[in-house]
C-alpha positions as CSV (number, residue, x, y, z in Angstrom):
1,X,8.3,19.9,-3.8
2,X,11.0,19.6,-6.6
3,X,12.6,16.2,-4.9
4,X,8.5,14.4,-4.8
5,X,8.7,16.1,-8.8
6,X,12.0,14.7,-9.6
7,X,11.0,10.9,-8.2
8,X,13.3,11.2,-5.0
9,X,11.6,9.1,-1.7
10,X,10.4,11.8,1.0
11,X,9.3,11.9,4.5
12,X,8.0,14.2,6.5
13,X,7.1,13.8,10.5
14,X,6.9,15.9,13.4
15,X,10.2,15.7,15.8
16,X,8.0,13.1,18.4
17,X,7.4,10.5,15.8
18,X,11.0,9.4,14.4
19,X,11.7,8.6,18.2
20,X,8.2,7.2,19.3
21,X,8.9,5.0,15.9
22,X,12.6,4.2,17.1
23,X,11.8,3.6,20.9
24,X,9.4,1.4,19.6
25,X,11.3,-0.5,17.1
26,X,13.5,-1.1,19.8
27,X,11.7,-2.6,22.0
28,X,10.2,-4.8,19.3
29,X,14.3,-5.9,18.6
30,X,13.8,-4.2,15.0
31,X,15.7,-1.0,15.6
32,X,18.2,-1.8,12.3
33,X,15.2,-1.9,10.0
34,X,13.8,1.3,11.4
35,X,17.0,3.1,10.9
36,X,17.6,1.5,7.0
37,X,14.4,2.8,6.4
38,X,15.3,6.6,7.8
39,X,18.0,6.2,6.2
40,X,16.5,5.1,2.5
41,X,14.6,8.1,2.3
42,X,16.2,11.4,-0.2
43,X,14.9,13.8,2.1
44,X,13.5,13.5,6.0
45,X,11.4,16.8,6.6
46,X,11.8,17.0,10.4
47,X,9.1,19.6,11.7
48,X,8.4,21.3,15.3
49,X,7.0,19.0,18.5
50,X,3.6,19.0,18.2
């Protein structure tokens, strides 16, 4: 709660989604922006597979 307090970008998915999202993107041919994007954020809260 302190980084969404101090301004800071956060995320937060499930495992399944990052890769559903990246498989995706890939197919699509827009893996790279996928990736910048997962890699913009301050803080990526990764949970359990739903």
């Amino acid at each position: 709660m302190f980084a969404v307090k101090s301004g800071k970008s956060v995320h937060r998915a499930t495992l399944a989604e990052p890769i559903a999202a990246l498989s995706q993107a890939e197919r699509e041919g827009r893996l790279a922006d996928k990736i910048r994007f997962y890699a913009w954020v301050s803080m990526l809260i990764v949970d359990e597979i739903s």
